[in-house]
C-alpha positions as CSV (number, residue, x, y, z in Angstrom):
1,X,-50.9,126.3,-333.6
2,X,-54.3,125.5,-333.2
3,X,-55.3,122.3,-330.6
4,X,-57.3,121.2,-333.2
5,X,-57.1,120.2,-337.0
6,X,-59.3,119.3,-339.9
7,X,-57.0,116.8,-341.8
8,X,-57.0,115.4,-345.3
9,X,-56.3,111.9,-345.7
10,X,-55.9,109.1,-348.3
11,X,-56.4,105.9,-347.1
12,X,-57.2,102.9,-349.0
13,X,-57.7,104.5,-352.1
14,X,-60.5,106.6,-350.5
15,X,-60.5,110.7,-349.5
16,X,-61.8,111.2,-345.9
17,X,-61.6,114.0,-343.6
18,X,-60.5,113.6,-339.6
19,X,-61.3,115.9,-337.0
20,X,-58.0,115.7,-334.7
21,X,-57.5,116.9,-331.1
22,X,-53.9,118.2,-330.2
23,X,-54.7,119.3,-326.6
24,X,-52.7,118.4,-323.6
25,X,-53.9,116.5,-320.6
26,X,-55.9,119.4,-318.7
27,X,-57.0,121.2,-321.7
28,X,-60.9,122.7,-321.5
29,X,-61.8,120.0,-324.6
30,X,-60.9,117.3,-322.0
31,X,-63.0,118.4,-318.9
32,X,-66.6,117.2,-318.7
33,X,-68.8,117.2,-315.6
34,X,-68.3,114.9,-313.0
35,X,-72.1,114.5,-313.1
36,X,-72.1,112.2,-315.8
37,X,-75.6,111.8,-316.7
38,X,-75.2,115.0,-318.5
39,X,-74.8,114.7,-322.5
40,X,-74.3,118.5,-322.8
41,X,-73.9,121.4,-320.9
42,X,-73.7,125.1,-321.3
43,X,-70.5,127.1,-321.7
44,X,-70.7,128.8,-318.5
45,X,-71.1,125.7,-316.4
46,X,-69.9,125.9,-312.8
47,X,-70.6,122.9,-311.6
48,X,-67.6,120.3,-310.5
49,X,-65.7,119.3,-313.8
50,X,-63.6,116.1,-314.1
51,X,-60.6,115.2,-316.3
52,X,-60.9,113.4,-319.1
53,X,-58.9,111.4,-321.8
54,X,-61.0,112.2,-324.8
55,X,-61.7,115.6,-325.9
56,X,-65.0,115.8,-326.1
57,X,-65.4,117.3,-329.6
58,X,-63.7,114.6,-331.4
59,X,-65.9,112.6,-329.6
60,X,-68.9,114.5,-331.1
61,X,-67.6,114.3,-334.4
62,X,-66.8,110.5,-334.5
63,X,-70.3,109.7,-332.8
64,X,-72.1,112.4,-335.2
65,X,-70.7,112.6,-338.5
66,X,-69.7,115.9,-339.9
67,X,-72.9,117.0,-340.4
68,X,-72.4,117.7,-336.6
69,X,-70.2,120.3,-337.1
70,X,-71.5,123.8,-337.7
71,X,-68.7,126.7,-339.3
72,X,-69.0,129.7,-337.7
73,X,-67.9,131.6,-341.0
74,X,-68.7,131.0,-344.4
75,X,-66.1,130.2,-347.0
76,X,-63.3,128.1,-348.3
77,X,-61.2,127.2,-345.5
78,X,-58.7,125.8,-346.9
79,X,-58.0,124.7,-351.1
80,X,-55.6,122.1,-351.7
81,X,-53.9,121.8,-355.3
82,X,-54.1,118.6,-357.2
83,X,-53.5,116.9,-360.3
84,X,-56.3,114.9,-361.4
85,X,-56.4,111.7,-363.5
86,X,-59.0,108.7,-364.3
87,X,-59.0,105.3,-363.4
88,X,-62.5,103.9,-362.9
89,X,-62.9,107.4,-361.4
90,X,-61.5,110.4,-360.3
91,X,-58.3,109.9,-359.0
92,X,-56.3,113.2,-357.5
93,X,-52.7,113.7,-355.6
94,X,-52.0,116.4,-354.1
95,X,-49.2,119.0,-356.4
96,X,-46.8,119.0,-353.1
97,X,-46.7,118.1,-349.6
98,X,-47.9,120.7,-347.5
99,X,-45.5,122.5,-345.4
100,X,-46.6,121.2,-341.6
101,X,-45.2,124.1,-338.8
102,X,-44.0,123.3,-335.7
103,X,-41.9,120.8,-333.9
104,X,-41.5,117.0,-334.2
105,X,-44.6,116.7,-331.9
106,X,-46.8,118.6,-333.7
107,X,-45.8,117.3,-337.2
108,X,-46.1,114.2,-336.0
109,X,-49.5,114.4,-335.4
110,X,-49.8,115.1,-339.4
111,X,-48.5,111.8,-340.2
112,X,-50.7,111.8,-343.3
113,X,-48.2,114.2,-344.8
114,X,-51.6,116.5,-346.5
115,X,-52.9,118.4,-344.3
116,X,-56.2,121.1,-345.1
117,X,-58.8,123.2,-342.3
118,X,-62.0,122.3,-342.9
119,X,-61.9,121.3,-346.6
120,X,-66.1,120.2,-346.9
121,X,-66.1,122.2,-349.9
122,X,-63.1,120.0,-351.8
123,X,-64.9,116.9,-350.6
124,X,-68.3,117.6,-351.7
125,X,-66.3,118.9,-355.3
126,X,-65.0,115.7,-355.9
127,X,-67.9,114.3,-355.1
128,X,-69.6,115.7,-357.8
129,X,-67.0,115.2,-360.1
130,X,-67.5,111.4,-359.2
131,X,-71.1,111.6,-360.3
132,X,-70.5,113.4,-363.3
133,X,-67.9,110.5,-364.4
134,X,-70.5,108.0,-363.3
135,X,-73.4,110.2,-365.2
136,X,-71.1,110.1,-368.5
137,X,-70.1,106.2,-368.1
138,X,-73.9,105.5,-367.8
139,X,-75.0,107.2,-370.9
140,X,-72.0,105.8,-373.0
C-alpha cells in the first residue's frame, strides 16, 4: 500500500479531496535539510538532512492548493460510482463503500469510509454539473 493517498470525502454537505501521508517516523517524505532556510531542494541532495514530523508533501499541498500537484500520467485515476439526486443541487452518494486493504492501521487512516486516487477529474465533473443546474435554474 502506497504511503500516500488521494482521498474522497464528504463533509458538511460539501465534496473535497485530501492529500494524506501514511509514512512512518523516518520515512524520505519526513526528512528535510537541517539547513532550514532552504524551501526546496533537489532530489539528490547530500547535504545533512533532519527528521521531521510533517511530510513535506502534504505540507505542499495544504500550503498550495491542488493546483500544486502535477500527475506524472494522464488519465482517470480513479472513478467512483454514484447515485445522483437534486436538492438545491447535485447531490451524489457513493453505490457502495469501497473495499479499503490492509490492516486496522491502514483502514483506519480511511476513516471517511470512500476512498479514490487522485479523482480531479470527478471533482471538476461535478462541478460542471453544478453550473449546468445553476445555468438551467437561472433561465427558468
Amino acid at each position: 500500500m502506497s504511503e500516500h493517498v488521494i482521498q474522497v470525502v464528504a463533509e458538511f454537505g460539501e465534496l473535497n479531496m485530501k492529500f494524506v501521508c501514511n509514512a512512518v517516523a523516518g520515512s524520505p517524505c519526513k526528512r528535510r535539510p537541517a539547513n532550514q532556510d532552504l524551501d526546496e531542494w533537489p532530489h539528490d541532495y547530500e547535504g545533512e538532512m533532519i527528521e521531521n514530523a510533517e511530510c513535506w508533501a502534504a505540507e505542499w499541498v495544504s500550503a498550495g492548493g491542488w493546483e500544486s500537484i502535477m500527475p506524472d500520467v494522464d488519465g482517470i485515476y480513479a472513478s467512483i460510482p454514484v447515485t445522483v439526486d437534486y436538492d438545491d443541487g447535485v447531490i451524489v452518494r457513493p453505490v457502495e463503500p469501497v473495499k479499503i486493504p490492509g490492516d486496522s492501521a491502514q483502514q483506519e487512516a480511511y476513516k471517511a469510509g470512500y476512498i479514490a486516487a487522485g479523482i480531479a477529474a470527478l471533482i471538476g465533473a461535478l462541478d460542471v454539473a453544478k453550473v449546468r443546474v445553476e445555468e438551467a435554474s437561472d433561465d427558468e
